[in-house]
N, C-alpha and C positions, 0 to 999 in steps of 0.2 A: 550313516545310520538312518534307518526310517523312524525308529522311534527314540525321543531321549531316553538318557539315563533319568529314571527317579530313584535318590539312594539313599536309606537309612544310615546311617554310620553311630557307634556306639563308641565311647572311648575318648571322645573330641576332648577332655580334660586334660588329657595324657596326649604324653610327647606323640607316639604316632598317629591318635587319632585327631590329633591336631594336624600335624602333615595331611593326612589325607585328606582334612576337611579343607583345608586350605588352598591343597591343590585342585581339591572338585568346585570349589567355588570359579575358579580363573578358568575351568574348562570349558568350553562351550559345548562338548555333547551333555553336559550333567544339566539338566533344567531344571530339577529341585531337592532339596535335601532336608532329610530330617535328623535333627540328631537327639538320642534321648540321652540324656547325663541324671546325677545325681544333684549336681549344682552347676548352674550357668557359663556357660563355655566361654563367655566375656564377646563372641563375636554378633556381628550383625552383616545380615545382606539380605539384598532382594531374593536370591534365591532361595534363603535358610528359613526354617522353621525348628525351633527350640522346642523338645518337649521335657521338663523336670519332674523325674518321678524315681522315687527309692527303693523301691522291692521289682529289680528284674524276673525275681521268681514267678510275680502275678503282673501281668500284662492286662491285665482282663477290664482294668481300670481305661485306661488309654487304647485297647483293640480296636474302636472306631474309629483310630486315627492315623491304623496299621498298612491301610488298604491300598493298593494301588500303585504299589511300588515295586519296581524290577531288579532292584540291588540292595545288596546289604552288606556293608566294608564294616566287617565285627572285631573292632581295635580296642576294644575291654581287657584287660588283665591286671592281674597282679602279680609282683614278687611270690616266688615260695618262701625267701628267706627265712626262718624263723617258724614255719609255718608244718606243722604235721601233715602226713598225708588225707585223711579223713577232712581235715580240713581246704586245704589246697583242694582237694578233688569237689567239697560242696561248691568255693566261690570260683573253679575255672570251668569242670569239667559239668556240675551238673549245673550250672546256671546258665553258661552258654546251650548246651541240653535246650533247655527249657525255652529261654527265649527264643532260640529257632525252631524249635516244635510250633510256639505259637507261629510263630511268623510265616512256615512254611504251608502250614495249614488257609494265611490269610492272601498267602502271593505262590501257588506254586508256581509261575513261572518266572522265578526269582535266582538270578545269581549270586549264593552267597559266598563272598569271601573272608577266610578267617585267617588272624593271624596269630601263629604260636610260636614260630622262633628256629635259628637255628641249633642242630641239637637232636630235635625232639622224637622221639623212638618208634614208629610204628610198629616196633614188635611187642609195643607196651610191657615188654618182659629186660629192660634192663637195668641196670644198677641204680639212673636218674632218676629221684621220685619224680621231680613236675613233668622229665622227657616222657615220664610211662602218662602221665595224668593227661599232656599236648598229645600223645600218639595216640590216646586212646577217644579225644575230643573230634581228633581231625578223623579217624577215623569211622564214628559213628555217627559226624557229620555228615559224612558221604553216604550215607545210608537213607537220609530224608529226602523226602518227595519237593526236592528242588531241580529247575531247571538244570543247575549246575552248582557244584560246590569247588571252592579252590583252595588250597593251606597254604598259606605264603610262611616263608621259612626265611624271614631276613635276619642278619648278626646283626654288627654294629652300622647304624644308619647316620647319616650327618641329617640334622636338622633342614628346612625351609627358609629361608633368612625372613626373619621378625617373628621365628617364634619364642610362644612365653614359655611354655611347658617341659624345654628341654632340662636335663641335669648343671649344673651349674660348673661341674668340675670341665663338661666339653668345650667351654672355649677356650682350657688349656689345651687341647687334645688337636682342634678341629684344625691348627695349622700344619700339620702333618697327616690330614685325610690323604692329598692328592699323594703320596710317596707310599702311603698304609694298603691304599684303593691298590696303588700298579703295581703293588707286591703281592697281595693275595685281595681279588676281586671277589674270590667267592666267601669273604667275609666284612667288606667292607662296601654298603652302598647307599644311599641318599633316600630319605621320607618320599623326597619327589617323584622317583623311580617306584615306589611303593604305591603311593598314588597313582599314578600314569597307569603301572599294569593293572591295577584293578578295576580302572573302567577298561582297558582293553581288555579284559577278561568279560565282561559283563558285554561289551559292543561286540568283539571279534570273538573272544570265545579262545580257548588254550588247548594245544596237548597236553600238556603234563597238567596233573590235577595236581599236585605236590611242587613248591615250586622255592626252588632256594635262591641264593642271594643271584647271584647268574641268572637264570630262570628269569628272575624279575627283571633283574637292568636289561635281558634281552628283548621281554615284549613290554617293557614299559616304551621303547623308542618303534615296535611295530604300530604301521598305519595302515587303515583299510583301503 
């Protein structure tokens, strides 16, 4: 690459935006990261910068400090569990919305990557309320004036080893990745591979904008 990765990453709290963050740290094309949380992601590095702020809706606070940056790995979500649609739709669909409107306005030529999951419906017209709410995110994602937009579509991920953020029940589960992985790969793949392809998306760039568990494990191992 001629120029680094500089990458905002959202979500560092949680299980994958912790993976991500963890594997752009040990990468050497990523030269700086920003991450913005609600509360303290407990990490530290030379390359990291923290910013803590609570209403992703208004950006307008912290937009001087938006600038300048080529990537955005958008690993924010919630469960719908429990959750009506009207509601689900303010904290997935129009908040992600929103803070890439800002963001694309302050970096168009910014590769954003967002993660919604396997599943999720681009016909926004079926039976799954969050599949319709992700189909409808990713696809009006692709609609802003970014250099490139990508929807990564991962199932079940294995952790990073030393992370805090995972669910507690996975390391009854995680000795039986490798038999789970070689039985069906196209739902079983690792935070690492999640990371990996998202700066090869942002460096080298993808065919598929849409991109599932396969998808990912294939260009997380391409190299320029």
């Amino acid at each position: 690459m001629s120029n680094k990765i500089k990458v905002i990453i959202t979500g560092s709290t949680g299980m994958v935006g912790e993976g991500v963050l963890l594997e752009c740290l040990q990468h050497p094309d990523v030269e700086s990261i920003l991450v913005i949380n609600r509360r303290p992601c407990g990490v530290t590095h030379p390359k990291l910068k923290e910013i803590i702020h609570i209403d992703f809706f208004d950006l307008l606070p912290i937009e001087s400090q938006l600038s300048g940056y080529n990537a955005c790995f958008f690993c924010a979500g919630v469960s719908s569990v429990g959750m009506k649609e009207p509601e689900y739709t303010k904290v997935t669909y129009e908040l992600t919305m929103s803070f890439a409107q800002s963001l694309s306005k302050l970096n168009p030529d910014m590769t954003f990557c967002y993660v919604s999951g396997a599943g999720t419906d681009s016909s926004e017209k079926g039976r799954m309320m969050w599949a319709r709410v992700k189909g409808k995110t990713e696809n009006d994602l692709m609609k802003l004036q970014f250099k490139s937009v990508y929807a990564f579509r991962p199932a079940f991920m294995k952790p990073i080893k030393g992370q805090k953020n995972a669910p507690s029940f996975y390391k009854y589960i995680l000795w039986l990745y490798p038999v789970l992985h070689a039985m069906s790969p196209q739902y079983f793949g690792t935070l690492s591979d999640v990371g990996l392809a998202m700066i090869n998306c942002t460096a080298l760039g993808a065919e598929k904008k849409v991109l599932e568990a396969k998808d990912i494990a294939g260009l997380a191992r391409e190299t320029s």
